[in-house]
Structures are given as C-alpha cells and as structure tokens.
C-alpha positions, -999 to 999 in steps of 0.1 A, spaced: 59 -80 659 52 -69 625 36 -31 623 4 -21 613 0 -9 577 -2 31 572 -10 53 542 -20 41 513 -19 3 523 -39 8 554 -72 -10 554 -101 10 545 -138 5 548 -151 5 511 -187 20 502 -215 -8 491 -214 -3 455 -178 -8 455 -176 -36 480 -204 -54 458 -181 -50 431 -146 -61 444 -165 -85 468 -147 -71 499 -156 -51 529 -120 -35 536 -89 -32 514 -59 -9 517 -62 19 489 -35 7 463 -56 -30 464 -87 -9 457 -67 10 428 -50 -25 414 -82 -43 416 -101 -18 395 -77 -14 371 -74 -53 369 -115 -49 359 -111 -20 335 -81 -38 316 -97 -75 317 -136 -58 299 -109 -35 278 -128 -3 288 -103 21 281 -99 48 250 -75 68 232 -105 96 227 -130 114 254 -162 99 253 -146 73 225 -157 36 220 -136 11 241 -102 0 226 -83 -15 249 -56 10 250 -53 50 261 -60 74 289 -98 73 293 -123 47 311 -152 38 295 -181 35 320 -198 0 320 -228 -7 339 -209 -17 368 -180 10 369 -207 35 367 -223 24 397 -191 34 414 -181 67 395 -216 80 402 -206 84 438 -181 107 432 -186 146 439 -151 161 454 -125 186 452 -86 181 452 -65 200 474 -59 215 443 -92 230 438 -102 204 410 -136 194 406 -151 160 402 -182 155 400 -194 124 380 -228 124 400 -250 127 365 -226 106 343 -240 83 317 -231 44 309 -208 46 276 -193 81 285 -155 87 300 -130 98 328 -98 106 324 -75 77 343 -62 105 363 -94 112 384 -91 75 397 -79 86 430 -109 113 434 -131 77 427 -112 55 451 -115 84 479 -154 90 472 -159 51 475 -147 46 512 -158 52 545 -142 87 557 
C-alpha cells in the first residue's frame, strides 16, 4: 500500500479566490506553486524592474486582475520576521517571485 503524501505534496484545502482560479478544491503545495507559475509564464506577467511593465522575463510578477485577487489575501510573517502584506496592492503593480510561498500559504485552509 502506497503511503500517504506529506509536506509539501500533501493535499491542501485552497481558499475560494484561489480555487476559482486553478479550478480545484485541494492540491498539494508544489501543484499550487507549478500551476501558478504555469499562469504567470503563459499571460507573460513577469519584469526585470519593480513595479515595471510586463516582459516576459525577470524576478517580479506583475499583478493582473486575476493574480491580484489572490495576492490581496496575503498579510503574514516568515519565521524570519519578514513582512508581507499585499492587502492594499494595486492591479499593474509587483512582487518579488520570492514572496510566492508567503502567497501560496495565505491562500489555503490552515
């Protein structure tokens, strides 16, 4: 008998916004990641420059109608102490790729 997935691959309940988006209701972490990155390369929504136009390339996300929707959920801190909080973030502006985990965790069910 196969055993159950753990971690990061373990099923997770995903918030509404972020179910509507990847049509889904649970999906293990690193399918949430993969499928959001999947959205972000295929509408070419990243930039080389903060708050830059969309180019297809580089190290910040461009927020869409639709990836905002998702970001906006996101108030947390890192065990690190970082802050993010993307709760009054605006269609057009950026993240940096690296705050996608603080995303991912902000859009499930604790």
């Amino acid at each position: 008998m196969a055993e159950a997935p753990k971690g990061l691959k373990k099923p997770v309940t995903l918030k509404a916004e972020l179910s509507a988006m990847l049509n889904e209701k649970e999906l293990p972490r690193t399918e949430i990641t993969k499928r959001l990155w999947d959205y972000i390369k295929g509408k070419g929504l990243q930039t080389k420059t903060e708050n830059g136009k969309p180019e297809n390339a580089g190290k910040f996300i461009v927020a869409d109608a639709t990836l905002l929707t998702i970001f906006k959920n996101t108030n947390s801190t890192s065990k690190s102490g970082k802050l993010t909080d993307l709760r009054n973030m605006k269609e057009g502006e950026t993240i940096n790729m690296m705050q996608m985990a603080a995303i991912v965790g902000a859009n499930i069910e604790a």
